[in-house]
C-alpha positions as CSV (number, residue, x, y, z in Angstrom):
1,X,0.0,0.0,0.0
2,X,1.7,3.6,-1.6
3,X,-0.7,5.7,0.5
4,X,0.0,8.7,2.4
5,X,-0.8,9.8,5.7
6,X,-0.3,12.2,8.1
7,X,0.9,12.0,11.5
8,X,-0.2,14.3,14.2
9,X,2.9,13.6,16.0
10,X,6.5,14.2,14.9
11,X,8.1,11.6,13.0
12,X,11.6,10.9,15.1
13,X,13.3,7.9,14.5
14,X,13.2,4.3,13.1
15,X,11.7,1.9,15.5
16,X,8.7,4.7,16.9
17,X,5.4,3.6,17.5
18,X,2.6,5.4,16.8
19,X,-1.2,5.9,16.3
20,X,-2.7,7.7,13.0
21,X,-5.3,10.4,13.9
22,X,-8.5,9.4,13.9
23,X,-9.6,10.5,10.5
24,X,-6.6,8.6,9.2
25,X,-7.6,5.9,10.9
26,X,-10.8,5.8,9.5
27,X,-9.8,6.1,6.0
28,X,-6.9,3.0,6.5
29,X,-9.9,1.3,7.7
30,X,-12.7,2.2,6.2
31,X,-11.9,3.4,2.5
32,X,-8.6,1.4,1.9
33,X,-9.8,-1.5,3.5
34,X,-6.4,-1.7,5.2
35,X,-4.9,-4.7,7.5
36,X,-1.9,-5.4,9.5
37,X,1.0,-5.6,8.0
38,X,0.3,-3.3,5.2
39,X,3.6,-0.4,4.9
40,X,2.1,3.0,4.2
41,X,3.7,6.4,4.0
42,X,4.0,9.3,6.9
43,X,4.5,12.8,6.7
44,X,4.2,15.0,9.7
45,X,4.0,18.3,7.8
46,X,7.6,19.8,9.4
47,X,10.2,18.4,7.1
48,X,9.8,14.2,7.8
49,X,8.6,11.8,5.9
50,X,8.5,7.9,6.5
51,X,8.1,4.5,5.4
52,X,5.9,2.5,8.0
53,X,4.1,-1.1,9.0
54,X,0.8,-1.2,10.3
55,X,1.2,-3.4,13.6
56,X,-2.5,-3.1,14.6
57,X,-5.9,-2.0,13.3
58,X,-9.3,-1.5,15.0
59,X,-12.1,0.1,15.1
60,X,-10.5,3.5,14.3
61,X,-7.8,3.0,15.8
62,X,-4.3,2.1,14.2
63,X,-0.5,1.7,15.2
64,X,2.4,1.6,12.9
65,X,6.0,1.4,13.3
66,X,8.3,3.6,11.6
67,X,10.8,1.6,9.4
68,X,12.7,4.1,7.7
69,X,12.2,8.0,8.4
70,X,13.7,10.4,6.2
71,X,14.1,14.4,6.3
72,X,13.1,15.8,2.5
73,X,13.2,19.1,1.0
74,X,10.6,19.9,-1.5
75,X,10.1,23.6,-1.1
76,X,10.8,25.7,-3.2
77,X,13.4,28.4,-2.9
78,X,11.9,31.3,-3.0
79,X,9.7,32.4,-0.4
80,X,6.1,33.4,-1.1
81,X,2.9,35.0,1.7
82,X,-0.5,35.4,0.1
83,X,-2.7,37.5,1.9
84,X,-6.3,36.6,0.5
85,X,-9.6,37.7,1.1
86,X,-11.5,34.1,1.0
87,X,-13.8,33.1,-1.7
88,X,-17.2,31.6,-1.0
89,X,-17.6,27.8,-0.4
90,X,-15.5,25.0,-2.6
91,X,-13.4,27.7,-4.0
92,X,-12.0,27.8,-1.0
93,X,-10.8,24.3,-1.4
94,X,-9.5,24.8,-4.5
95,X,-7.1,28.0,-3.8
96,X,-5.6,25.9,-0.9
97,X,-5.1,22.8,-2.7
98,X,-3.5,24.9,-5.4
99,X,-1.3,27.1,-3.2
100,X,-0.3,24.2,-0.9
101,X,1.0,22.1,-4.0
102,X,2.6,25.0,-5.5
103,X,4.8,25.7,-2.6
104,X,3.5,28.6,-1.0
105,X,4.9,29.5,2.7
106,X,2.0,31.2,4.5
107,X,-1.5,32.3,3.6
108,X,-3.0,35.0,5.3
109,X,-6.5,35.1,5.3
110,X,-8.3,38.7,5.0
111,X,-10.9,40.8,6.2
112,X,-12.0,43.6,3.7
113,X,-15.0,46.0,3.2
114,X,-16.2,43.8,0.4
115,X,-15.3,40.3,1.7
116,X,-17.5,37.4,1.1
117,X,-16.6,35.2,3.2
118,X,-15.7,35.2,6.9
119,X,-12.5,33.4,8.0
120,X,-14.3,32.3,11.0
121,X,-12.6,29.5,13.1
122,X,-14.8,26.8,11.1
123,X,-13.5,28.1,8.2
124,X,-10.0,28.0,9.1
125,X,-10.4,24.2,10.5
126,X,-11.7,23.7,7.1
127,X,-8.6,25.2,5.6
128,X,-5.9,23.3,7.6
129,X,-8.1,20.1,6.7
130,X,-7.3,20.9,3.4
131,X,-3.5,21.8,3.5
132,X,-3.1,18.2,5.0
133,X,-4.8,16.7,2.1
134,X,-2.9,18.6,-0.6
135,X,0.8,17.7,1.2
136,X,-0.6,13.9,1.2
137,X,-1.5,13.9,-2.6
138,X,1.6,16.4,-3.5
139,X,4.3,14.5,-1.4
140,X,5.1,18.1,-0.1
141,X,6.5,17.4,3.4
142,X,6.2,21.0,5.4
143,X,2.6,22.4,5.2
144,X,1.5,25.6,4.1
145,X,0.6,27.9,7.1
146,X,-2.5,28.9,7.5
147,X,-2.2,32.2,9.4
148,X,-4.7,34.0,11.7
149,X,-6.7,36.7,10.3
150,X,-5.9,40.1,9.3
151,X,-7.7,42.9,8.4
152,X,-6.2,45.8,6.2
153,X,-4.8,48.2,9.1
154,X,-3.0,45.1,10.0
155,X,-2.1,44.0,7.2
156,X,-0.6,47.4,6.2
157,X,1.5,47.6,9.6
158,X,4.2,44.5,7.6
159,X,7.3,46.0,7.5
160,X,8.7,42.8,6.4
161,X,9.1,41.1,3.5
162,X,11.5,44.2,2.1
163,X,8.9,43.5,-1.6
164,X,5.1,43.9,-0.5
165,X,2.9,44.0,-3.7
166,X,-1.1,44.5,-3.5
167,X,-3.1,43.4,-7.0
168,X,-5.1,46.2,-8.0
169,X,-6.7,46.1,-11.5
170,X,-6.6,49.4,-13.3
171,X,-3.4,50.5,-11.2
172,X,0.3,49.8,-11.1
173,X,2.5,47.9,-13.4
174,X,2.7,44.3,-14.8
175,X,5.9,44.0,-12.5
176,X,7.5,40.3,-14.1
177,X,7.6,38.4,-11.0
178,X,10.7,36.3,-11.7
179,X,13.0,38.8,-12.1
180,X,12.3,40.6,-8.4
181,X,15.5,40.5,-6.9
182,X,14.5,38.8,-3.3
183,X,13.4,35.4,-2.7
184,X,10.9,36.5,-0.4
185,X,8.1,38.4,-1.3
186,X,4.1,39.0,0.1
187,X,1.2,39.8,-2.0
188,X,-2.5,40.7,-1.5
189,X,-5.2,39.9,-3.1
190,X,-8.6,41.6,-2.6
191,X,-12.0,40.0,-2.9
192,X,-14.7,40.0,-5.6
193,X,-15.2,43.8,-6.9
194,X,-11.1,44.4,-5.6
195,X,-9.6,46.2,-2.6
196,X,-11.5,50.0,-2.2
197,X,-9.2,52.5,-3.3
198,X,-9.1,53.8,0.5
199,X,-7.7,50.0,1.2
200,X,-4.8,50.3,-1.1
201,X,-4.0,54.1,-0.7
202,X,-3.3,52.5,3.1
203,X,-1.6,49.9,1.9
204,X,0.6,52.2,-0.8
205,X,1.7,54.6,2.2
206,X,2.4,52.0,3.9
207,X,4.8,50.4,2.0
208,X,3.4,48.2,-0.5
209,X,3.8,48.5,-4.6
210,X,0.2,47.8,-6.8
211,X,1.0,45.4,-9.6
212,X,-1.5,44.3,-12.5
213,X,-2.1,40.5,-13.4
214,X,-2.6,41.2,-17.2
215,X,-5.7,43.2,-19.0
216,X,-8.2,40.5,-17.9
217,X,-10.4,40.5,-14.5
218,X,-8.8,37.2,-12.9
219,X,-11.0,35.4,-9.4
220,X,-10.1,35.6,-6.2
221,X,-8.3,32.0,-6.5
222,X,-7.3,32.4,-10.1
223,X,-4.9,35.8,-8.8
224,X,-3.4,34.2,-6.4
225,X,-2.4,30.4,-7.8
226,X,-1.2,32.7,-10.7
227,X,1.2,34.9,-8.6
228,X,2.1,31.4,-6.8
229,X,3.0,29.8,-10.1
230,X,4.4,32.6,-11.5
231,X,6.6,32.8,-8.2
232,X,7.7,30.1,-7.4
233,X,7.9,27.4,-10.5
């Protein structure tokens, strides 16, 4: 059995035991119709992976023993923050999936005047849910952070990155992304209908440079996979 899954706990050395999460558990069980014996893959979403035999299964409940742990670098080397206002429902999915295989660092979740959604503490559960899913289907090893909630005023306070870019259609320039002479960069990106010009006149004195994504109107999740791919492929 090839399948991933994720340990709450952090993978340490050959020879641990340990118990899946519940939900992992249940999918081992339930979905792969898994046994002991069967070797399955761990990640614990800092940096290890491993190679691991299931020494018992029950009722949601499921030890293995690490057989071969290794430390693996996947991420990419630049550095990339997105600070997104949420879109509604599934879409949600989708930019996390998208961002979490691409390699982004953080994302920063955002509280405008036109937001649609509410990064409520469901939501961010939801979100984290998500990030683990992605690493497990992507073989990425660290997970994306999923950062607490900022609205603009905090948002504009960053000092750091040094290259803080907020997409604004209609303003700024098509800066090209690779040739930005950090490796670590943050950019916003507003909700449906954009950032209100009083938001990013905040954000420019504060700092931050408006770029354009081309001459087309892009979605919430389109912007920011683009920037990530852009960035960081």
């Amino acid at each position: 059995m090839n399948a991933r899954f994720f340990s709450a706990a952090r993978l340490a050395a050959n020879g641990d035991e340990l118990q899946l999460p519940q939900a992992e558990a249940h999918h081992f069980l339930n979905v792969l119709r898994g046994k002991v014996g069967d070797e399955i893959g761990l990640l614990d979403g800092c940096g290890q992976e491993a190679t691991a035999e299931v020494i018992s299964a029950r009722k949601n409940a499921v030890t293995v023993r690490v057989t071969e742990l290794r430390t693996v670098d996947r991420e990419p080397r630049r550095k990339l923050t997105l600070a997104v206002s949420l879109p509604k429902g599934d879409r949600q999915k989708v930019l996390v999936e998208k961002l979490t295989e691409l390699g982004v660092q953080r994302l920063v979740p955002l509280k405008t005047q036109r937001s649609v959604a509410q990064p409520s503490d469901g939501a961010l559960e939801r979100l984290e849910q998500h990030v683990v899913a992605a690493c497990k289907q992507s073989g990425r090893t660290r997970k994306m952070e999923i950062a607490l909630p900022l609205d603009i005023a905090q948002l504009a306070a960053w000092s750091q990155p040094a290259v803080r870019l907020v997409a604004h259609p209609g303003q700024g320039k098509e800066t090209v992304l690779e040739q930005i002479g950090s490796d670590e960069i943050a950019v916003a990106v507003g909700p449906e209908g954009g950032f209100t010009d009083d938001e990013v006149a905040l954000l420019v004195a504060s700092g931050w440079q408006t770029l354009q994504l081309g001459p087309r109107l892009l979605r919430i999740e389109t912007a920011a996979i683009a920037v990530a791919a852009k960035w960081l492929l």
